[in-house]
Each structure stands twice: as C-alpha cells, then as structure tokens.
C-alpha positions as CSV (number, residue, x, y, z in Angstrom):
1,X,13.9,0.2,-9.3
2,X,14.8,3.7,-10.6
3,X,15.3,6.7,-8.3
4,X,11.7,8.1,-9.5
5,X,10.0,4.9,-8.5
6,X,11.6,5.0,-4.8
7,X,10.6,8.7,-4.6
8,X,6.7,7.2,-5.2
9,X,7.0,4.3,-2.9
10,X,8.4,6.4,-0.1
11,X,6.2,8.8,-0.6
12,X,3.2,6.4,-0.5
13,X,5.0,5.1,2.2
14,X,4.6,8.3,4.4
15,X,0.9,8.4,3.5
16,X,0.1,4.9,4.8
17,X,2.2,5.6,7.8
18,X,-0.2,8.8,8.6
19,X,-2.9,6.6,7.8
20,X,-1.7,4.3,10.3
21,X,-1.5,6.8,12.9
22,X,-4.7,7.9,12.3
23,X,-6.0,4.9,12.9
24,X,-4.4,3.8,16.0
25,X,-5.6,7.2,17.3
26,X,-9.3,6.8,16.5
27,X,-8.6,2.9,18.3
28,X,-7.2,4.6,21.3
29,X,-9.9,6.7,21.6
30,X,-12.5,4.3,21.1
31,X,-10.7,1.9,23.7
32,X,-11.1,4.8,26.3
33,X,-14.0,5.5,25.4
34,X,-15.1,1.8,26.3
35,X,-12.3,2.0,29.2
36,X,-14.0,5.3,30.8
37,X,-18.1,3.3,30.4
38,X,-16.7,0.5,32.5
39,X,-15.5,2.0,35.3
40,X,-13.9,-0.7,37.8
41,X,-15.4,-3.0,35.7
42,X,-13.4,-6.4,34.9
43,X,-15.8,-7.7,32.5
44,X,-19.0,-6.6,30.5
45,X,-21.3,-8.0,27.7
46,X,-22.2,-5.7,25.5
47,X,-25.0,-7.7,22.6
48,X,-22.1,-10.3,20.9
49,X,-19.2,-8.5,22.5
50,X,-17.8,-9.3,25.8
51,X,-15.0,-7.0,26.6
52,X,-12.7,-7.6,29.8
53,X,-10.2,-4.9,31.3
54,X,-8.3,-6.8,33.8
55,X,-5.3,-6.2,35.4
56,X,-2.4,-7.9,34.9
57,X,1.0,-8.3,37.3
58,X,4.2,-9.2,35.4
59,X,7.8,-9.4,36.6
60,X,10.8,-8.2,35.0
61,X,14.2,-7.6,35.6
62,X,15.2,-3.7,36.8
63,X,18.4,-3.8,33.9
64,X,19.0,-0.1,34.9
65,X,19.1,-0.8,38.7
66,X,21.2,-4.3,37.8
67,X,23.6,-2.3,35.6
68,X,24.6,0.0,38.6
69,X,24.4,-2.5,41.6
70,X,26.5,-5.0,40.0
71,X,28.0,-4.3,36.4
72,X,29.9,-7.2,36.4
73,X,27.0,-9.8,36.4
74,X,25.0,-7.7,34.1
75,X,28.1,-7.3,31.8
76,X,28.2,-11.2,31.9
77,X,24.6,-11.9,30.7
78,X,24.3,-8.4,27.8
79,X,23.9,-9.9,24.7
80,X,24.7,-7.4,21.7
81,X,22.8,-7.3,18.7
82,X,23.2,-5.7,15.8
83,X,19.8,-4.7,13.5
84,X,19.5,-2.1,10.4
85,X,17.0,0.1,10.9
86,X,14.8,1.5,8.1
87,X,13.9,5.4,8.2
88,X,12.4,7.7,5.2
89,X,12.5,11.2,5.8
C-alpha cells in the first residue's frame, strides 16, 4: 500500500471514528431519555419492547488499595502484558 493510499484510509478512518462518536452520543441520549421516563422503574413494556434497568452488585478486587497494603502479594499475582496500540493523528 503506497503512502497516498494510507493517507485515504486514515483519513476515512477519522471520519468513521466521528461517525462513531456521533452515534454512541445520539444512543446515550436516547438511553437517558428512556432512563429519565422510567423513573425507579425495573422493568416496562413498551408495544414489542420490554426494557429493564436493573441494578446490578459486582465484586472486584481494590488493586490500588492491594498495591499499598501489601505490595508483596500484589507483586506476586501482576501479570505483565505487552499490546501495540494503534493511533492516527
């Protein structure tokens, strides 16, 4: 691929990307929008749509607080990864 046809594909690259955001903007509002009509809410039917907004309780492990109270265990169980990560700016 010559230099000129990268310069295209990132460039249509950014445009889909602000496409994207567009989009997950209009979703977000759209979600709120349903969000704010149900009110407390868990579940409503709305003609073939039945939308539920429940809450949900996970657990996770406090890394930050583990790291400082003891650094040795959480030294023991870090696994390091390496990635490549992509950018076009």
């Amino acid at each position: 691929m010559s230099i000129t046809e990268i310069e295209t594909k990132a460039r249509e690259l950014q445009e889909l990307k602000r496409l994207r955001e567009e989009l997950e903007a209009e979703i977000t509002a759209a979600e709120d929008a349903i969000k704010a009509a149900m009110g407390d809410a868990e579940q409503i039917t709305a003609g073939a749509y039945k939308v539920t907004w429940r809450a949900v309780t996970s657990s996770r492990i406090d890394t930050t607080a583990l790291k400082r109270a003891m650094p040795e265990v959480a030294a023991q169980f870090t696994k390091v990864t390496t990635t490549r990560r992509f950018i076009v700016a």
